[in-house]
DSSP file (Angstrom, degrees, kcal/mol; ACC not computed):
  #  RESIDUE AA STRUCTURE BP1 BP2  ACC     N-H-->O    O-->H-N    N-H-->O    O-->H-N    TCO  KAPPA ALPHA  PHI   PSI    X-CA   Y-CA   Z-CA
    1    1 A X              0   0    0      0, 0.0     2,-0.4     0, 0.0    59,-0.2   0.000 360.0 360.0 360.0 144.5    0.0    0.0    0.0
    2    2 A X  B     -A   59   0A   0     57,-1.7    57,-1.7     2,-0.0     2,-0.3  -0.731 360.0-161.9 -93.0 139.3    0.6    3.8   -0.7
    3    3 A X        +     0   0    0     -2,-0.4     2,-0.2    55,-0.2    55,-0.2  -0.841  22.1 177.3-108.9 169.3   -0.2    6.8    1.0
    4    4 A X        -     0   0    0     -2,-0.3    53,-2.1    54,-0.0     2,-0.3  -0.603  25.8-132.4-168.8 141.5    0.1   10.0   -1.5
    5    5 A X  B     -C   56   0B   0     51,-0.2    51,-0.2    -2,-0.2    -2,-0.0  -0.721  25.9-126.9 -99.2 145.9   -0.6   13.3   -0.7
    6    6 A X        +     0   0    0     49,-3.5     2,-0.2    -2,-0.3    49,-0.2  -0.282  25.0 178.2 -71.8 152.0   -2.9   15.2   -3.2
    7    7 A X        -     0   0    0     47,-0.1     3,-0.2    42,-0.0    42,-0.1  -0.636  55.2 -78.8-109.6-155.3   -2.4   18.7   -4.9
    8    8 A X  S    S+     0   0    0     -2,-0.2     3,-0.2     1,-0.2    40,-0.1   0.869 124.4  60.0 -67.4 -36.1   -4.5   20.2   -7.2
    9    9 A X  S    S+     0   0    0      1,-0.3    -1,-0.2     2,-0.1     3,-0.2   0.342  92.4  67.6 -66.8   3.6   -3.6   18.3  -10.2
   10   10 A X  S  > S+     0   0    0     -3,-0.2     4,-0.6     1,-0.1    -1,-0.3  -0.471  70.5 121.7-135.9  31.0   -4.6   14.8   -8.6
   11   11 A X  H >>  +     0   0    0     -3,-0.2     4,-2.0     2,-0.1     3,-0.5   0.941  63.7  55.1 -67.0 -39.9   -8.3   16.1   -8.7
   12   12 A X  H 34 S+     0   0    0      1,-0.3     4,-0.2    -3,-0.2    -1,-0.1   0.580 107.5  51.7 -94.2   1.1   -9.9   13.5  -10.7
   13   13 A X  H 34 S+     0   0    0      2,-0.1     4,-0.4     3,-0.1    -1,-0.3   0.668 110.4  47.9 -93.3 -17.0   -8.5   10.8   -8.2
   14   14 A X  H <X S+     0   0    0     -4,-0.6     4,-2.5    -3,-0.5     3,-0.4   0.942 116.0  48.6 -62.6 -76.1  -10.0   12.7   -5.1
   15   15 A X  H  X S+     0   0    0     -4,-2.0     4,-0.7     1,-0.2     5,-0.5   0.903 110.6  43.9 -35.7 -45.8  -13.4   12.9   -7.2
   16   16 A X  H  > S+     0   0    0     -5,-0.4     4,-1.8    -4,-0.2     5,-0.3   0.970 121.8  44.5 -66.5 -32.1  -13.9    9.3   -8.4
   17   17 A X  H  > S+     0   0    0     -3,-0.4     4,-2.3    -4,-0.4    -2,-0.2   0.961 112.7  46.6 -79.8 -40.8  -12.9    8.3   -4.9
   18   18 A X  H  X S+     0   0    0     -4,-2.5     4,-2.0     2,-0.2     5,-0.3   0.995 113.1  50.7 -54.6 -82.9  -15.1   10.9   -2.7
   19   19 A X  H  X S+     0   0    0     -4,-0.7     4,-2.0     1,-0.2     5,-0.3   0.810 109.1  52.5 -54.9 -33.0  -18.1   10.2   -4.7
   20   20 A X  H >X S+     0   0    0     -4,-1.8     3,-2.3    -5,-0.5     4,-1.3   0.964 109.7  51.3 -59.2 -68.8  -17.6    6.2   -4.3
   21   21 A X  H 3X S+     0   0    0     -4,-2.3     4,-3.9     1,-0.4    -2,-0.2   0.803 112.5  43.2 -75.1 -35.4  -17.5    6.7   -0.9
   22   22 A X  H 3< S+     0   0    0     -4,-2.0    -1,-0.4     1,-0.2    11,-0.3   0.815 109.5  49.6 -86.2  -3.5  -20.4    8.6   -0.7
   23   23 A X  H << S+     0   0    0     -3,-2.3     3,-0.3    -4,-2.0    -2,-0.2   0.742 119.9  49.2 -86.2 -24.0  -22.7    6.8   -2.8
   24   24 A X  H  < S+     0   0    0     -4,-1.3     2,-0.2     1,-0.3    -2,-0.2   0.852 126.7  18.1 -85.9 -25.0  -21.4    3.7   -0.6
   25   25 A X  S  < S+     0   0    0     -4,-3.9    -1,-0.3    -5,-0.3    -2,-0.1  -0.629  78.0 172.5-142.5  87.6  -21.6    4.6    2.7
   26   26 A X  S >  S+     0   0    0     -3,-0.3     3,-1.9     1,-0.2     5,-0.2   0.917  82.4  57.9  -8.1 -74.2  -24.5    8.2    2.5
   27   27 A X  T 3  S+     0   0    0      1,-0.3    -1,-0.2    -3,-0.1    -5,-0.1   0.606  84.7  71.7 -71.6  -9.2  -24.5    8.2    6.0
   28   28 A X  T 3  S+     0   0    0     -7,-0.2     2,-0.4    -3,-0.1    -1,-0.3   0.460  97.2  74.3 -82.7   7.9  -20.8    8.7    7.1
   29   29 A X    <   -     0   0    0     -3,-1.9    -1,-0.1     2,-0.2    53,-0.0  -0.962  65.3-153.3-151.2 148.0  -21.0   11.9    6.0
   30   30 A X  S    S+     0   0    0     -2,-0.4    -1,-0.1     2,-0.0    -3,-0.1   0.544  91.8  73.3 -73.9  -6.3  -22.0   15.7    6.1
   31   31 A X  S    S-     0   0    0     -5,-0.2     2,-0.3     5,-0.0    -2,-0.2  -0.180  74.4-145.3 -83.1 178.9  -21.8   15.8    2.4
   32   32 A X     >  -     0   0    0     -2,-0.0     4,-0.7    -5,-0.0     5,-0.2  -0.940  23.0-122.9-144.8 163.4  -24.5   14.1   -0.1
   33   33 A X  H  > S+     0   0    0     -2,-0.3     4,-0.7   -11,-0.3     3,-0.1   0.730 105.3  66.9 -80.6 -11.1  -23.5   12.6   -3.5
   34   34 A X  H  4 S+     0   0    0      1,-0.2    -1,-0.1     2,-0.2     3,-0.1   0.934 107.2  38.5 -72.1 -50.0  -25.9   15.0   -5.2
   35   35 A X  H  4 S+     0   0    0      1,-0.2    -1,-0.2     2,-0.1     4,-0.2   0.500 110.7  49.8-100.4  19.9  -24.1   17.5   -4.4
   36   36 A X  H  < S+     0   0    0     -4,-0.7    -1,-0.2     2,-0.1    -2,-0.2   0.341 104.3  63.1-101.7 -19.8  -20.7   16.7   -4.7
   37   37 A X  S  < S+     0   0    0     -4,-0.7    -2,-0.1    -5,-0.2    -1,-0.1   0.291  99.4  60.5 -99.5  24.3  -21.4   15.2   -8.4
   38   38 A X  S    S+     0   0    0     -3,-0.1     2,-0.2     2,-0.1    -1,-0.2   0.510  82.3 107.5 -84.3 -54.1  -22.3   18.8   -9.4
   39   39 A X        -     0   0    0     -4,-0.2     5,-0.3     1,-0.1     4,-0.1  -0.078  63.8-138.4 -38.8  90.3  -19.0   20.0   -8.5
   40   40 A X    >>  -     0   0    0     -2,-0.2     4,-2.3     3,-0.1     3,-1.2   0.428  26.1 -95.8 -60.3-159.4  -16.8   21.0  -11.2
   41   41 A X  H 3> S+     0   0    0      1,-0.3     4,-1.2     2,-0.2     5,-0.2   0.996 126.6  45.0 -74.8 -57.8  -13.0   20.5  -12.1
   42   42 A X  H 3> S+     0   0    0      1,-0.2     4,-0.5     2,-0.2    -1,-0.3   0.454 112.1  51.4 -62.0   9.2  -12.1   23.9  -10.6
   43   43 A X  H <> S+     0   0    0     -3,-1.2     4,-1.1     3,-0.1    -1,-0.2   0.758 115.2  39.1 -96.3 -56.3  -14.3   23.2   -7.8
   44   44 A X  H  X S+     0   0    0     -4,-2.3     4,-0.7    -5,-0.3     5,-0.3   0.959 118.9  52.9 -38.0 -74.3  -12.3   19.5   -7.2
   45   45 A X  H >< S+     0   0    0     -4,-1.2     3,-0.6     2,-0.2    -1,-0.2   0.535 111.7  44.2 -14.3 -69.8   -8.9   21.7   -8.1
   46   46 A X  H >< S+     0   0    0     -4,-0.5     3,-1.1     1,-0.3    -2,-0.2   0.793 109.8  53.7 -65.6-102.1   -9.9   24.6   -5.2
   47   47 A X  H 3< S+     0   0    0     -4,-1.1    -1,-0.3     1,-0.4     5,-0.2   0.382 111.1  50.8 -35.0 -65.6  -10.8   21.9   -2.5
   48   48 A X  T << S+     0   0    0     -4,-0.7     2,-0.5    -3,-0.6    -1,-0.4   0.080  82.8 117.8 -16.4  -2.4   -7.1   20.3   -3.3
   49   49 A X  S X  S-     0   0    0     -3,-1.1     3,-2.0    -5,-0.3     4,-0.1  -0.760  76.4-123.1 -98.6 146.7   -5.5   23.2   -2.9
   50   50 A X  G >  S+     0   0    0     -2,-0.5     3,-1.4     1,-0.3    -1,-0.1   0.789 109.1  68.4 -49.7 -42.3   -2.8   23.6    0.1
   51   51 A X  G 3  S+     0   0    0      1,-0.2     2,-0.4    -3,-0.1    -1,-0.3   0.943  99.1  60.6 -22.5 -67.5   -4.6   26.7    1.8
   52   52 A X  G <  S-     0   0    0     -3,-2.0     2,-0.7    -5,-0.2    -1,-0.2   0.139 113.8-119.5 -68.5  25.3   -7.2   23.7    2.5
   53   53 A X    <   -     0   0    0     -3,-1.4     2,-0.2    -2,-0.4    17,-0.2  -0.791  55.7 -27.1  84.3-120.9   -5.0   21.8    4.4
   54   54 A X  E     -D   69   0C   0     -2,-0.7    15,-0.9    15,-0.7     2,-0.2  -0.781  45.6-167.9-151.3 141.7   -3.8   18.0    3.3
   55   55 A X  E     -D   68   0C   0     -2,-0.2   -49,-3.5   -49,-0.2     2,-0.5  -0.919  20.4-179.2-148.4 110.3   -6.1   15.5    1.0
   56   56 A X  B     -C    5   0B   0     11,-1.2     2,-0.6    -2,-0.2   -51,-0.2  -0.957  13.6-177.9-138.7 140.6   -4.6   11.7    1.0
   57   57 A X        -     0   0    0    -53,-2.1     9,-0.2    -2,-0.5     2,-0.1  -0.875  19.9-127.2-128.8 125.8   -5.6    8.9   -0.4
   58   58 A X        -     0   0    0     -2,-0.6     6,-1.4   -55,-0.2     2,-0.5  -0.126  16.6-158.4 -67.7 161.8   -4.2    5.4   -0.2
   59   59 A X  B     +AB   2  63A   0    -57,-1.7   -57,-1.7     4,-0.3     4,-0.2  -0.874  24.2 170.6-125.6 101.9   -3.1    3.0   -3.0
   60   60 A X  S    S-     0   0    0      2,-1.2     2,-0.2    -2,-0.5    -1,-0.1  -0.232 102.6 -56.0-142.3  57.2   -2.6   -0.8   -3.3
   61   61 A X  S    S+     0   0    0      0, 0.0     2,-0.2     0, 0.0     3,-0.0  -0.997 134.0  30.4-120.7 -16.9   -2.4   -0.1   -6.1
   62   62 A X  S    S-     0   0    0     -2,-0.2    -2,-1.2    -3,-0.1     2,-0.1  -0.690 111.1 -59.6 -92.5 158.5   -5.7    2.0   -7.4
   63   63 A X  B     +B   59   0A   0     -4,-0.2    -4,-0.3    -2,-0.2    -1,-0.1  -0.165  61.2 157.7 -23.8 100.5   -7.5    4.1   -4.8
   64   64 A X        +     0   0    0     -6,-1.4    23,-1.9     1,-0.1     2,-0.4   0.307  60.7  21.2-127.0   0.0   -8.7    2.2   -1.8
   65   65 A X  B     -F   86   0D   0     -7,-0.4     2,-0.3    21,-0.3    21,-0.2  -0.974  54.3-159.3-162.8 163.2   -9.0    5.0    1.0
   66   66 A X        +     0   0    0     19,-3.3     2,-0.3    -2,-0.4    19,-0.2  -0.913   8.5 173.0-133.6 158.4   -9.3    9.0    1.9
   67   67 A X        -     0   0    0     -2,-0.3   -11,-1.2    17,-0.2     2,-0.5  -0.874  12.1-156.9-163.8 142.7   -8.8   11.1    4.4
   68   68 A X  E     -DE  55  82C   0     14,-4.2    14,-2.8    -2,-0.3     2,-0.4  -0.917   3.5-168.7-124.7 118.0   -8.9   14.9    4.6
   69   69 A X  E     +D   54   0C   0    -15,-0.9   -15,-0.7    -2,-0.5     2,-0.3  -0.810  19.8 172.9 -73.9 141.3   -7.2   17.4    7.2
   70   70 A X        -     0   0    0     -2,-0.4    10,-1.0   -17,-0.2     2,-0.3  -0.881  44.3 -96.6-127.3 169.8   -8.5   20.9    7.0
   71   71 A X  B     -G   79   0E   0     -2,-0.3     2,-0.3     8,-0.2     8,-0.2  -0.717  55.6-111.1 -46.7 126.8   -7.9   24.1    9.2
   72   72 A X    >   -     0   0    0      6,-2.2     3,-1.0     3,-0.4     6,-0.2  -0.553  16.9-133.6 -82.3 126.3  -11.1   24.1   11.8
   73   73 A X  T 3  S+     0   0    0     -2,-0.3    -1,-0.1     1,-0.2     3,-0.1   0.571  97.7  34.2 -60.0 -14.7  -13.3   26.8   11.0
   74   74 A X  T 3  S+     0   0    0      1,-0.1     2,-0.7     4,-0.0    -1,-0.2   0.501 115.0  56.1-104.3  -5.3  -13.8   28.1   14.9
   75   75 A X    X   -     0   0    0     -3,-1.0     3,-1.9     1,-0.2    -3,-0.4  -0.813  64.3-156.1-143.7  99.0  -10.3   27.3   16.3
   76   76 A X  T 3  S+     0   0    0     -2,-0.7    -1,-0.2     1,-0.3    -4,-0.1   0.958  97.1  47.3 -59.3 -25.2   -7.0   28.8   14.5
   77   77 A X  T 3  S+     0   0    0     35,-0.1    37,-1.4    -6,-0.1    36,-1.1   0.302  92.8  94.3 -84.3  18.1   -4.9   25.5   16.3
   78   78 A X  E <   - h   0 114E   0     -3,-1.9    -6,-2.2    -6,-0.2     2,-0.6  -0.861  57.4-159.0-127.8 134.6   -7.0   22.9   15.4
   79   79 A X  E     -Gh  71 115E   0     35,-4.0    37,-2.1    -2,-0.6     2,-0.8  -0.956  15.2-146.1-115.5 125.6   -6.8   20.7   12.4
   80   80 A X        -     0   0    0    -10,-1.0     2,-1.0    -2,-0.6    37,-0.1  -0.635   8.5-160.4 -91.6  84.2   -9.9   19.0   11.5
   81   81 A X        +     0   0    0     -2,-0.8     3,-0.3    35,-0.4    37,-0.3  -0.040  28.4 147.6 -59.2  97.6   -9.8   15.3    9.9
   82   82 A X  B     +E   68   0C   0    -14,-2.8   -14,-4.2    -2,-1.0     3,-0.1  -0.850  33.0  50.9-126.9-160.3  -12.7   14.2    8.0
   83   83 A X        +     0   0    0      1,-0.3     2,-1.3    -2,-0.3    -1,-0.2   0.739  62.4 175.1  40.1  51.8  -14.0   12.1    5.1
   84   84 A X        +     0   0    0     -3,-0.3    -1,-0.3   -17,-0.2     2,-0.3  -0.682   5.8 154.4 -69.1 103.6  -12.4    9.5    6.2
   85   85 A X        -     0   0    0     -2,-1.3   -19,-3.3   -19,-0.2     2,-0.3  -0.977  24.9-178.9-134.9 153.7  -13.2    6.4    4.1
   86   86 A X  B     -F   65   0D   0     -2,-0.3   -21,-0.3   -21,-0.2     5,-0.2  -0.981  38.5-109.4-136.8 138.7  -11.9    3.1    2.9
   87   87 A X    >   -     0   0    0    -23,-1.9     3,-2.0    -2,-0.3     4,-0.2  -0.391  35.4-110.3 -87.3 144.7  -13.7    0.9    0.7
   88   88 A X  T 3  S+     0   0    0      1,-0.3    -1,-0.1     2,-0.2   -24,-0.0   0.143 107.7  58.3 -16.6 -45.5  -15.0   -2.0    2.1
   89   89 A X  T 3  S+     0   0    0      1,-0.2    -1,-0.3    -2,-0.0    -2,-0.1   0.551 111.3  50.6 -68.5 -19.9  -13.2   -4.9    0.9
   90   90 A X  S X >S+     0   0    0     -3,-2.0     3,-0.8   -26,-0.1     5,-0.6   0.365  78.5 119.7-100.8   0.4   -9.9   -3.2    2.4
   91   91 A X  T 3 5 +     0   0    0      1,-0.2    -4,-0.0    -4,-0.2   -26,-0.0  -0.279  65.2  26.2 -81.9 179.7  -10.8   -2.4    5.6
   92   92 A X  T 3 5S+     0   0    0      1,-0.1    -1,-0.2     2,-0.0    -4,-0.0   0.505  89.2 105.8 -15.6  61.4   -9.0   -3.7    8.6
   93   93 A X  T < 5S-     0   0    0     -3,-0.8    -2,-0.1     0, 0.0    -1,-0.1   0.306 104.8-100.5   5.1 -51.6   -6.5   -4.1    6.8
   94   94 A X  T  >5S+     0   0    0     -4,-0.1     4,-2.6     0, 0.0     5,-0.2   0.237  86.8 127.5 101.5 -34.6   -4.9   -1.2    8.3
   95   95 A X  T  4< +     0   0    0     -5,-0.6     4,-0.1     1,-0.2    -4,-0.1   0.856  69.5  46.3 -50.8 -47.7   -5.8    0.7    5.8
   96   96 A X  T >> S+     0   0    0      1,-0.2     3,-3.7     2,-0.2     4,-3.7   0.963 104.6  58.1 -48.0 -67.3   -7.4    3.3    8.1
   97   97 A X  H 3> S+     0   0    0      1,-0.3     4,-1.7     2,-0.2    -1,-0.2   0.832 106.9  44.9 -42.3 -49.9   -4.8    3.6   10.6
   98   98 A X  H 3X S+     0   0    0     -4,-2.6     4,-0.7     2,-0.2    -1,-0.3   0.536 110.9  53.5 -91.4  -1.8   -1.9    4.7    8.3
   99   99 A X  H X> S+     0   0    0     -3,-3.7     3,-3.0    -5,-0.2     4,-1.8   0.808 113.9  45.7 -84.4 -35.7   -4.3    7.5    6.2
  100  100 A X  H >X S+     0   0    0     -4,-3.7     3,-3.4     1,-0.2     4,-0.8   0.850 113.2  58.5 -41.7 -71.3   -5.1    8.9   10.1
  101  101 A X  H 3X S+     0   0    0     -4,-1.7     4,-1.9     1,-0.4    -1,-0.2   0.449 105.4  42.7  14.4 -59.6   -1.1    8.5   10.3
  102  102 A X  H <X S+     0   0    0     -3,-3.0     4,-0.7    -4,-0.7    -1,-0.4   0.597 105.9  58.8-103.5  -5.6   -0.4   10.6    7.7
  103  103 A X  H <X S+     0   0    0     -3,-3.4     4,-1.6    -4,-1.8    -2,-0.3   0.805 114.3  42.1 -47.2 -47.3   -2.8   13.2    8.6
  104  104 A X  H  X S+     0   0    0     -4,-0.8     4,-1.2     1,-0.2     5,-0.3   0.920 109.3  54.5 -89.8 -59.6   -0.9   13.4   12.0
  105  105 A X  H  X S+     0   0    0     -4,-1.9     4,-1.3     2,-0.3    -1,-0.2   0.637 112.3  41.5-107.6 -31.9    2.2   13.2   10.6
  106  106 A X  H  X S+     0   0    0     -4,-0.7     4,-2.5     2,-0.2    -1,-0.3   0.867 112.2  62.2 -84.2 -43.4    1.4   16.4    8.2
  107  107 A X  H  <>S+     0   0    0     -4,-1.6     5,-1.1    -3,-0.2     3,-0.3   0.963 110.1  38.4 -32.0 -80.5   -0.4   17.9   11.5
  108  108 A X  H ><5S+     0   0    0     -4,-1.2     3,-2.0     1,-0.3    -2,-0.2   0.874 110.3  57.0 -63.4 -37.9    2.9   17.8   13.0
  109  109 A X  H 3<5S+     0   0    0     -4,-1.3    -1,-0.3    -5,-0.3    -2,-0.2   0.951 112.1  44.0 -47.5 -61.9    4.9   18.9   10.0
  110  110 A X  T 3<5S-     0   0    0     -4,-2.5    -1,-0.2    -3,-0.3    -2,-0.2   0.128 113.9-114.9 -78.8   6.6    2.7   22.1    9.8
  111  111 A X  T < 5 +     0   0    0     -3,-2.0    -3,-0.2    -4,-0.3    -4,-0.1   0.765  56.3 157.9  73.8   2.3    2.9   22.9   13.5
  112  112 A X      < -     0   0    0     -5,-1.1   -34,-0.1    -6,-0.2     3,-0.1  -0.365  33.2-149.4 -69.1 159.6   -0.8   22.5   14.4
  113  113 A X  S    S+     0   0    0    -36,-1.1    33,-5.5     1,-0.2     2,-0.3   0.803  72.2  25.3 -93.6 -41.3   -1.5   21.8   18.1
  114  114 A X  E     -hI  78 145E   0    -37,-1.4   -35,-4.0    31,-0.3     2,-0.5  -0.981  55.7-157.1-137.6 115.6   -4.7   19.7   18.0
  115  115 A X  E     +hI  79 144E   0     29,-1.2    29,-1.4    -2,-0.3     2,-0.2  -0.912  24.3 178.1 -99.0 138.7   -6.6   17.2   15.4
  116  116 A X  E     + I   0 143E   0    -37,-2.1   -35,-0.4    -2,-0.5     2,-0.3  -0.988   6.5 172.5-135.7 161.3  -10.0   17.0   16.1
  117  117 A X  E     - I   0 142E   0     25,-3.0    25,-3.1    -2,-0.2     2,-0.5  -0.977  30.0-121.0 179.4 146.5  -13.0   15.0   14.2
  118  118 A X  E     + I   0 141E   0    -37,-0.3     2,-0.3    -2,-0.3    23,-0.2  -0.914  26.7 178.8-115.2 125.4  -16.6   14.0   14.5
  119  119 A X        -     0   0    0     21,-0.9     2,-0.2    -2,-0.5     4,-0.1  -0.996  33.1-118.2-130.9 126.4  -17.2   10.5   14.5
  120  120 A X    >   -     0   0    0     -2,-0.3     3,-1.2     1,-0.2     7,-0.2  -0.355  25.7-118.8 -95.1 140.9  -20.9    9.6   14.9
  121  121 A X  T 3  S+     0   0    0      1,-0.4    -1,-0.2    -2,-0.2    -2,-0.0   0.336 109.8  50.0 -46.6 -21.2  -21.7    7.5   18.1
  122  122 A X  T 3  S+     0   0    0      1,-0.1     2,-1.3     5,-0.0    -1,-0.4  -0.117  85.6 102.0-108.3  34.5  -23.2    4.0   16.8
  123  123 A X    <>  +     0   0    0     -3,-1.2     4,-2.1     1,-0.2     3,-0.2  -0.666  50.3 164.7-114.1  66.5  -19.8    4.1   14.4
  124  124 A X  H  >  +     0   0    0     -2,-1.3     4,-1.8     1,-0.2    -1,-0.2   0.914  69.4  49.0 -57.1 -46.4  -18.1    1.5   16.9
  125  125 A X  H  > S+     0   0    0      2,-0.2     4,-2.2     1,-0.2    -1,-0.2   0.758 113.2  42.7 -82.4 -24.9  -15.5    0.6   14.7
  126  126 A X  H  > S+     0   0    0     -3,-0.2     4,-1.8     2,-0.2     5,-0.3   0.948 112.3  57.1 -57.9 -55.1  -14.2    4.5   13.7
  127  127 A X  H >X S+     0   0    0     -4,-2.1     4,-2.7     1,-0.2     3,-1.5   0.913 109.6  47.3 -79.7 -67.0  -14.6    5.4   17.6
  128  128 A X  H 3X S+     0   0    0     -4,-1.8     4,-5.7     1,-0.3    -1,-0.2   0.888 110.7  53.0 -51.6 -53.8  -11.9    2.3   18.3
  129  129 A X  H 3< S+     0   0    0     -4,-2.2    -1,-0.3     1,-0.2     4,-0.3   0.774 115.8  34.0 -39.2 -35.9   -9.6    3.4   15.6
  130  130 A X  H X<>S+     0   0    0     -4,-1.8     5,-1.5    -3,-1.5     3,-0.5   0.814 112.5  61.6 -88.5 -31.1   -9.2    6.6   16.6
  131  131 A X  H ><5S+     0   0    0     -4,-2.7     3,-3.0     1,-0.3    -3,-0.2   0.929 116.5  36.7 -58.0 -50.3   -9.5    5.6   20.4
  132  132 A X  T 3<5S+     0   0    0     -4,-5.7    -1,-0.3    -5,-0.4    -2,-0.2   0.834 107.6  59.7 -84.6   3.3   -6.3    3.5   19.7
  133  133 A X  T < 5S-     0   0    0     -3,-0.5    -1,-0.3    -4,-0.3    -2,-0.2   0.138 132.5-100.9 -98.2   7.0   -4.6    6.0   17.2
  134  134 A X  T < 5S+     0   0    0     -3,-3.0     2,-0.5     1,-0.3    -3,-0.3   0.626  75.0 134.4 125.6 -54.7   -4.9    7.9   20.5
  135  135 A X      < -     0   0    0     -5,-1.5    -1,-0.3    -8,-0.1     9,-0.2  -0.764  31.2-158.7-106.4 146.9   -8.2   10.7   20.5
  136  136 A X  B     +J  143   0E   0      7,-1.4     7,-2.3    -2,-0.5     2,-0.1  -0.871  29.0 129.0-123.7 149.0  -10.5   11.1   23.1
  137  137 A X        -     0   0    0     -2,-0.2    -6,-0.0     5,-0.2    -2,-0.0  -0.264  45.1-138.1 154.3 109.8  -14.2   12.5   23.7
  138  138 A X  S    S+     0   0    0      2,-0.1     4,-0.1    -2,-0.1     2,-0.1   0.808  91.0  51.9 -54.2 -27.3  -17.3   10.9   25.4
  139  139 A X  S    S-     0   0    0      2,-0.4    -2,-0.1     1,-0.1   -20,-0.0   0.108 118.2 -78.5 -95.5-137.6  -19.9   12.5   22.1
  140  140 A X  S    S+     0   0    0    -22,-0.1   -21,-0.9    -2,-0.1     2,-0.7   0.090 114.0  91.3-115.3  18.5  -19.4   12.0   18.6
  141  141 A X  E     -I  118   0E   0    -23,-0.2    -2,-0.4   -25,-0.0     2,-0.3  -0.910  59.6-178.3 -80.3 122.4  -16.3   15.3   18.9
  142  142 A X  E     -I  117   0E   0    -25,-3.1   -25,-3.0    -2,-0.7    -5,-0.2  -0.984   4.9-156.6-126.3 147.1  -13.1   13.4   19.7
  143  143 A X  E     -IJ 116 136E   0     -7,-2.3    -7,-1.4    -2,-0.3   -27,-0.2  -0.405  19.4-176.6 -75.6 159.6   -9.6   15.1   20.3
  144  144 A X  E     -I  115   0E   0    -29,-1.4   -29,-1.2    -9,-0.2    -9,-0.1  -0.198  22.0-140.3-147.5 130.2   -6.3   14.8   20.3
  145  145 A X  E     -I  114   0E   0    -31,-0.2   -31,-0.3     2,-0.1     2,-0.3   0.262  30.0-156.9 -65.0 159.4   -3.3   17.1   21.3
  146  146 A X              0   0    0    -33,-5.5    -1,-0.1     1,-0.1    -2,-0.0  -0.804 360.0 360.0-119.4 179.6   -0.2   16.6   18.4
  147  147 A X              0   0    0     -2,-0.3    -1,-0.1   -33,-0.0    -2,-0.1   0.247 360.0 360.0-130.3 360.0    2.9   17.4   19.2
């Protein structure tokens, strides 16, 4: 497996892979596929762009996970992971654990203090991953400090 971190130029493997994921699993996310398959190429591009944090998607060898860091929109130290997905047949695997990985690992590069990420309550098997990767948080917010 591969990690690779996105630019802009690497939109149309963020798109094919973000819209699978949401057409497979709807409910994991704050997004809808209706309105993410509207989105044009300078829309993908702009989302991919470094301003927006880090966008990484694993490889063994075609696209089999995502993950996104952003800057948190209330909190100038906090870096916010979502749209974490990995498609189905690859999961535990691992697969999960090393995109969080590199999330953290770009967190730390770039000096941020805190990732934090909403993972929704009956989602036992995300709430363990991240619990062993590490974050804490009784609701569906969990934290955790980088250093």
């Amino acid at each position: 497996m591969n990690l690779r971190r996105l630019s802009p130029a690497d939109w149309a493997t963020w798109r094919d892979l973000r819209l699978t994921a949401l057409a497979s699993d709807p409910q994991a996310f704050g997004s809808a596929l209706s309105r993410e398959q509207d989105y044009d190429e300078s829309r993908w591009r702009e989302v991919l762009h470094p301003r927006w944090g880090v966008k990484v998607v694993a490889e063994a060898p075609e696209p089999v996970g995502l993950v996104a860091g952003v800057p948190h929109e209330d909190h100038d130290d906090v870096l916010y992971l979502y749209s974490m997905w990995v498609k189905p047949r690859f999961r535990r695997r691992g697969v999960g654990e090393a995109l969080v990985a590199e999330v953290l690992a770009w967190a730390r590069e770039h000096g941020w203090r805190r990732v934090q990420l909403r993972v929704f309550r009956g989602n036992v098997a995300a709430r363990r991953l991240y619990e062993r990767l590490g974050f804490t948080g009784e609701g569906e917010v969990m934290n955790l400090a980088v250093s």
